[in-house]
MMTF fields as JSON, N, C-alpha, C and O atoms, coordinates in Angstrom:
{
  "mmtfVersion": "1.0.0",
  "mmtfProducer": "UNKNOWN",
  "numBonds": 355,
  "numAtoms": 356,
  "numGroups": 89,
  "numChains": 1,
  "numModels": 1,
  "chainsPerModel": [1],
  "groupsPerChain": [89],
  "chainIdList": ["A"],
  "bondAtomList": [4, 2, 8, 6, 12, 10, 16, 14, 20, 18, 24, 22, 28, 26, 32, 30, 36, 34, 40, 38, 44, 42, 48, 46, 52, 50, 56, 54, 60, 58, 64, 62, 68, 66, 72, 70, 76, 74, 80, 78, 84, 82, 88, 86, 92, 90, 96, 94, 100, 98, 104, 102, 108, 106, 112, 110, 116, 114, 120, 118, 124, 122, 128, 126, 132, 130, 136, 134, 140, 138, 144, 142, 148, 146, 152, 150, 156, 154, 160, 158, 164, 162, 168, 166, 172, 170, 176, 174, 180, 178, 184, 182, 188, 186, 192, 190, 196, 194, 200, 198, 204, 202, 208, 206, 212, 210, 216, 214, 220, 218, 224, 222, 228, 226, 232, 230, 236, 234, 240, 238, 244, 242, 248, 246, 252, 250, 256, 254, 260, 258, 264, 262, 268, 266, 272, 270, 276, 274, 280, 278, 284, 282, 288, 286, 292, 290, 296, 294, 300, 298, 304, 302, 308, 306, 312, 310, 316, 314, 320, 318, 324, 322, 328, 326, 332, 330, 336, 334, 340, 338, 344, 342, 348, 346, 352, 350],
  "bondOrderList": [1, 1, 1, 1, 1, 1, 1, 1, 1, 1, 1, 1, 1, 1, 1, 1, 1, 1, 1, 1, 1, 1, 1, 1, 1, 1, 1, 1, 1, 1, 1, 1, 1, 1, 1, 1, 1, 1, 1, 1, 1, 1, 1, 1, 1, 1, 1, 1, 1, 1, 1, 1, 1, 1, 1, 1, 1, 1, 1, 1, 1, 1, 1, 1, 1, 1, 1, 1, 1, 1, 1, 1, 1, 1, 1, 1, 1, 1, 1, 1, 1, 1, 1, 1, 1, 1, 1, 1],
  "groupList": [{"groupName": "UNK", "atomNameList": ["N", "CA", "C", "O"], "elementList": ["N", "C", "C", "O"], "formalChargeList": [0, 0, 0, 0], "bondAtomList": [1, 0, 2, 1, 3, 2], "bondOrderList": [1, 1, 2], "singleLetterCode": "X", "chemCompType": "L-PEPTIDE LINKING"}],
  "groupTypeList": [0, 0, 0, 0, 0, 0, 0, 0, 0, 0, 0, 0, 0, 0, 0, 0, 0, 0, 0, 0, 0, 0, 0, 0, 0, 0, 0, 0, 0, 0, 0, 0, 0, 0, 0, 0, 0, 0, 0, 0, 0, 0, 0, 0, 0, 0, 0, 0, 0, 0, 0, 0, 0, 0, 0, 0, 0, 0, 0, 0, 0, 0, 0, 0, 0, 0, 0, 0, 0, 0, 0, 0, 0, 0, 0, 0, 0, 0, 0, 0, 0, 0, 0, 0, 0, 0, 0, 0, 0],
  "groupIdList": [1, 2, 3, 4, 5, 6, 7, 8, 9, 10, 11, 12, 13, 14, 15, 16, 17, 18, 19, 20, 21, 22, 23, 24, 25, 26, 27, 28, 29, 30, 31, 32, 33, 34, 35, 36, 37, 38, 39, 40, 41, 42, 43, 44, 45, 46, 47, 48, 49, 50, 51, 52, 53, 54, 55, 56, 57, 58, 59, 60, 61, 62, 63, 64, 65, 66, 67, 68, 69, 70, 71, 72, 73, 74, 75, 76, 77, 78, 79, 80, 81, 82, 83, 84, 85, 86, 87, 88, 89],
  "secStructList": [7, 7, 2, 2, 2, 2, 2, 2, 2, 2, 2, 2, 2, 2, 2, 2, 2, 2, 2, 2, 2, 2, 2, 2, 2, 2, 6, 6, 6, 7, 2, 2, 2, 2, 2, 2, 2, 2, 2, 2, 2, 2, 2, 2, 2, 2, 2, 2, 2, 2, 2, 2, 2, 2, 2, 1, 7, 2, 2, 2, 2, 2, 2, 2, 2, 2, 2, 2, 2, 2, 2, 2, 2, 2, 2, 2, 2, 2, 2, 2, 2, 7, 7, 1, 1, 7, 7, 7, 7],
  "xCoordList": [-42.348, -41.078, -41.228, -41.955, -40.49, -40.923, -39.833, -38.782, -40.419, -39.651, -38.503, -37.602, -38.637, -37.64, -36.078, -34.909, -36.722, -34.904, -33.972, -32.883, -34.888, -33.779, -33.613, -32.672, -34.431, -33.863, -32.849, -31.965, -32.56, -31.538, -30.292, -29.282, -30.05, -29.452, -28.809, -27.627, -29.581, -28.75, -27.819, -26.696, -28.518, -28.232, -26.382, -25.445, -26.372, -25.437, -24.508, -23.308, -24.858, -23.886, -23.437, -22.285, -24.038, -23.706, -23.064, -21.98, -23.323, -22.331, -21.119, -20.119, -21.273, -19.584, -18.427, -17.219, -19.221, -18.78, -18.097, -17.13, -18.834, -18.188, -17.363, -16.273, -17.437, -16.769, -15.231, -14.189, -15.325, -14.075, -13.516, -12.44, -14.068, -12.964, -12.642, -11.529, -13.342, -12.702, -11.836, -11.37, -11.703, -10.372, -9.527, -8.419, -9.56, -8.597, -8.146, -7.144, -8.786, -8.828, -7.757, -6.703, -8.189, -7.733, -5.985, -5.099, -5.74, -4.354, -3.464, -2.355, -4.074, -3.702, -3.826, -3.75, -4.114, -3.63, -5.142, -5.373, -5.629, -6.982, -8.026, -9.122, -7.846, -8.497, -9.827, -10.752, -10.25, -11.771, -12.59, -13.617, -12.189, -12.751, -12.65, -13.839, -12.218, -12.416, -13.286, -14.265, -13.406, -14.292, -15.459, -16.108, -15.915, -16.951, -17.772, -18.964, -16.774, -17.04, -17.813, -18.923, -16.77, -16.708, -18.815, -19.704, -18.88, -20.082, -21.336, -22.393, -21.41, -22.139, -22.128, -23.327, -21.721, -21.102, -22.38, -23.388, -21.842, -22.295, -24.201, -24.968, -24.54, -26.07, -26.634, -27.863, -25.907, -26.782, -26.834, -27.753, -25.517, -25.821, -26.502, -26.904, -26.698, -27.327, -29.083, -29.919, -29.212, -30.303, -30.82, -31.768, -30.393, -30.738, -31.457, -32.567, -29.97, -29.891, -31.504, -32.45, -31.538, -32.362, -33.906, -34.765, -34.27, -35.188, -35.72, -36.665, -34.545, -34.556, -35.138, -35.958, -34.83, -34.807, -36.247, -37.124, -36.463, -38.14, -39.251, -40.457, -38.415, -40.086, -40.737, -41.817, -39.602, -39.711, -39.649, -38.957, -40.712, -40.853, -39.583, -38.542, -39.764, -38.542, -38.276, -37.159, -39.105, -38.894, -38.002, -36.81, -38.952, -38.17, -37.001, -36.268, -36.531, -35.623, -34.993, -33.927, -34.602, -33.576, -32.96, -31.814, -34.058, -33.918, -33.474, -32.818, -33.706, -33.049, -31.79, -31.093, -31.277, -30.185, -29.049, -27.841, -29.716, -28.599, -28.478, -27.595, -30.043, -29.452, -28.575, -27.845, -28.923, -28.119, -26.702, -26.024, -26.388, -25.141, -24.627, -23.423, -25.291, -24.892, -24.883, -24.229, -25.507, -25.157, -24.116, -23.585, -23.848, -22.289, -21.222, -20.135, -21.702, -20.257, -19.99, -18.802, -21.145, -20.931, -20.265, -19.536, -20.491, -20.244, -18.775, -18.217, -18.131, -16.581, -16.104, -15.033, -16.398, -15.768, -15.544, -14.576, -16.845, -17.295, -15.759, -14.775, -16.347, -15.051, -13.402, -12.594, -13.256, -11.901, -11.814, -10.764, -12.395, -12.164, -12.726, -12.633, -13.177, -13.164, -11.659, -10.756, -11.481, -10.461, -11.242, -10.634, -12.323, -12.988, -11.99, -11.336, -11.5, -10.8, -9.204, -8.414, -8.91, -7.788, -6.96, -7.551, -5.089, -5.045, -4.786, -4.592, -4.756, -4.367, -3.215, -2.505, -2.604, -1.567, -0.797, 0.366],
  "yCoordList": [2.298, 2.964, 4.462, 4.849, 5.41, 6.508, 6.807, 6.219, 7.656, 7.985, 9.3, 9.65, 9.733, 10.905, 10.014, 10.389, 8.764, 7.846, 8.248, 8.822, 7.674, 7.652, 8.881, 8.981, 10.213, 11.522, 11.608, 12.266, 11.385, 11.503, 10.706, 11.409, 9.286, 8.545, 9.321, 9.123, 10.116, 10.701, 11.932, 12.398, 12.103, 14.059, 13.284, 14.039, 12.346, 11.817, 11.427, 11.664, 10.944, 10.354, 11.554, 11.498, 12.454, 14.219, 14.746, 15.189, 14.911, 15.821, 15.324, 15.898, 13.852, 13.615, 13.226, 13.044, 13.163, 12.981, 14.616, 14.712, 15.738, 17.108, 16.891, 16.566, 16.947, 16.83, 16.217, 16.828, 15.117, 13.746, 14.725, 15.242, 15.084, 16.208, 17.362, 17.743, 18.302, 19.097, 19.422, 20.474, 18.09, 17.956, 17.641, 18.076, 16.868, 16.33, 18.16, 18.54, 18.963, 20.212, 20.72, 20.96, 21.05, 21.903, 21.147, 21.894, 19.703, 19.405, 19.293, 18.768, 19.924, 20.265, 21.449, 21.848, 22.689, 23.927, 24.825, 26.005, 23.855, 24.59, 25.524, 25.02, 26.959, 27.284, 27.547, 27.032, 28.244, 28.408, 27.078, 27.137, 25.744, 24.564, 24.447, 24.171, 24.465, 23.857, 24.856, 24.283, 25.743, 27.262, 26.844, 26.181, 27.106, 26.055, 24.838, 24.82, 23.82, 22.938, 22.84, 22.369, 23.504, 23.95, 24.602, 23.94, 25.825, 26.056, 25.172, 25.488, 24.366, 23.511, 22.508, 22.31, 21.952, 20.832, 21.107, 20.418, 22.744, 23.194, 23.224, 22.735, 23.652, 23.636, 22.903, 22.965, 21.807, 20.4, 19.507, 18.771, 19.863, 18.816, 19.807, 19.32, 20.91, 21.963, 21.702, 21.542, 21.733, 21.299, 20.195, 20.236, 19.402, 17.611, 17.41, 17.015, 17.988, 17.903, 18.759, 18.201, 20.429, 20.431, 20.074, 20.856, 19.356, 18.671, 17.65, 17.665, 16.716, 15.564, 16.095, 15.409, 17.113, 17.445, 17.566, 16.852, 18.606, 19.676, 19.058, 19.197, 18.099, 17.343, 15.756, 15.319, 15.07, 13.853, 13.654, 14.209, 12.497, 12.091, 11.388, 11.318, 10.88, 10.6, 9.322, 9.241, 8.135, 6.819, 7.277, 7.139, 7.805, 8.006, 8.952, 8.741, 9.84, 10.657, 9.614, 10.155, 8.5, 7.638, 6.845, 6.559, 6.638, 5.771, 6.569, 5.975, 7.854, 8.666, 8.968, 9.6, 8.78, 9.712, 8.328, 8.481, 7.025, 6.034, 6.028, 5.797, 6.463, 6.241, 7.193, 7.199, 8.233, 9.416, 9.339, 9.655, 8.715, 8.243, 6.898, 6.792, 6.25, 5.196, 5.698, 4.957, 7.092, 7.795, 8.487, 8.882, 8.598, 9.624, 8.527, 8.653, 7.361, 6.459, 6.097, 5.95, 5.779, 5.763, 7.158, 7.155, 8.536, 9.014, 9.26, 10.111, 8.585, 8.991, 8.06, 8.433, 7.156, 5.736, 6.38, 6.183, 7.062, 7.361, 8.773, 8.928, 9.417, 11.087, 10.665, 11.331, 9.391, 8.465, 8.114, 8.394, 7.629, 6.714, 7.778, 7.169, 8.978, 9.536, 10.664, 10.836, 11.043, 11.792, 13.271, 13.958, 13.578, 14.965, 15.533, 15.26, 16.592, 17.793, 17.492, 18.414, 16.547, 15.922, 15.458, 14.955, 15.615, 15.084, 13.778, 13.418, 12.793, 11.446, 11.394, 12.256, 10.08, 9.82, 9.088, 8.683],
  "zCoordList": [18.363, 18.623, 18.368, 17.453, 19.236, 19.794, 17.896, 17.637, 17.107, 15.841, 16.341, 15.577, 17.275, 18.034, 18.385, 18.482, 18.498, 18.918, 17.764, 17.775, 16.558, 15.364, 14.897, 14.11, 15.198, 15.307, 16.299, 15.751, 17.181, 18.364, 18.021, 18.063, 17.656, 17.297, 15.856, 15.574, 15.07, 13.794, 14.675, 14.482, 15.364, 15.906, 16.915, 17.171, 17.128, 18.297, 16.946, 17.087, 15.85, 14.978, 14.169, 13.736, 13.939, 13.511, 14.442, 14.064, 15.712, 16.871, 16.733, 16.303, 17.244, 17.305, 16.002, 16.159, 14.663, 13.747, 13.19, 12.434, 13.747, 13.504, 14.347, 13.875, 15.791, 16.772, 16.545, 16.784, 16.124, 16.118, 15.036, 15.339, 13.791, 12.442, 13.019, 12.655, 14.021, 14.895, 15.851, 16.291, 16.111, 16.979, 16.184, 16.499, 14.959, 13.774, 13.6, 14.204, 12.933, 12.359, 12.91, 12.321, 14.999, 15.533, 15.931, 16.347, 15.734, 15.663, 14.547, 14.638, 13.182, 12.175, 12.025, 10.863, 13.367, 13.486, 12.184, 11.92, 11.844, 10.819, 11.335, 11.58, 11.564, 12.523, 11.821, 12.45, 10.615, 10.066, 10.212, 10.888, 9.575, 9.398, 11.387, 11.54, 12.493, 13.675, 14.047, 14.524, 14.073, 14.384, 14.04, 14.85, 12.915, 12.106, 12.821, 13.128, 12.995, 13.37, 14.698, 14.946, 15.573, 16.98, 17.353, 17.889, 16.879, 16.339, 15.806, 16.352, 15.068, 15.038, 15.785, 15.981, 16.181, 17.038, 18.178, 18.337, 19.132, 20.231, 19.903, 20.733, 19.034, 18.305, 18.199, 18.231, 18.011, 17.439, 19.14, 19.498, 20.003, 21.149, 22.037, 23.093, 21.884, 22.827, 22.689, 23.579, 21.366, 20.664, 21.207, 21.991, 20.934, 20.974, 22.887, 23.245, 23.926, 25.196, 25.489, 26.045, 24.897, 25.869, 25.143, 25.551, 24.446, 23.668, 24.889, 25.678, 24.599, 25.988, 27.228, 27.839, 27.601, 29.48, 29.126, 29.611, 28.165, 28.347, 27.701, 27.909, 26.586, 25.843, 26.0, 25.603, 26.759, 27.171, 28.403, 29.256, 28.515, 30.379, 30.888, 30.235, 32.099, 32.775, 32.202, 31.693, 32.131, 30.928, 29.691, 29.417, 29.139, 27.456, 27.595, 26.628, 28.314, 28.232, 28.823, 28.53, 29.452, 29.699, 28.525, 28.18, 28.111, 26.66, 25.557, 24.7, 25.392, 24.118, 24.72, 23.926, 25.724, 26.135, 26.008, 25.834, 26.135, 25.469, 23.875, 23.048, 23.873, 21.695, 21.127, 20.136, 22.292, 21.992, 21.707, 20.729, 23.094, 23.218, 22.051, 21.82, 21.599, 20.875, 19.703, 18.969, 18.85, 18.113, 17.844, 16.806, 19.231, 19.347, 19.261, 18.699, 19.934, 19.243, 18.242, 17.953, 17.207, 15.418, 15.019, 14.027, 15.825, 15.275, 15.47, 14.778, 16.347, 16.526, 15.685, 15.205, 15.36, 14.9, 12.587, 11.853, 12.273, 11.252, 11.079, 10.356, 12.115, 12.368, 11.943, 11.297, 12.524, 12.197, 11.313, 10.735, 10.894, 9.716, 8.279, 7.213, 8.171, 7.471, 6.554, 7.373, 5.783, 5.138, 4.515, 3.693, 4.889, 4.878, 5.058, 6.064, 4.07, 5.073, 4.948, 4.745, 5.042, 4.899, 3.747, 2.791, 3.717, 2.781, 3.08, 4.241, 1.852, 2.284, 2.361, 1.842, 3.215, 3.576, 2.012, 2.028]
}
């Protein structure tokens, strides 16, 4: 197993886990913490994407670009269900 998946698979569960509290942020009007967010967010999937295009063949860049994606869905699910940032209800 190519060890770059479970780098990709963390990087997809990090993007959208900033991502999912950045949109939380920016509908709680928080503009430093979504700014922030916003910013890293763009780095890490800018990062990750052009990794995929330029360092992997056409096989494996199919296959990281689902773990990728299956990273990014832990990471929305994790973004929810977290209270970072937040007060509790």
């Amino acid at each position: 197993m190519d060890p770059y998946l479970f780098v990709y698979f963390l990087a997809g569960v990090l993007q959208d886990f900033l991502l999912t509290l950045n949109w939380r942020f920016i509908a709680k009007e928080r503009i430093m913490p979504a700014s922030i967010l916003s910013f890293i967010t763009t780095i890490v999937s800018m990062f990750v994407l052009y990794t995929i295009i330029t360092q992997l063949d056409r096989e494996r860049s199919v296959i990281a670009i689902l773990v990728y994606a299956s990273g990014i869905a832990v990471g929305t699910i994790l973004g929810m269900k977290t209270n970072i940032g937040f007060k509790k209800k």
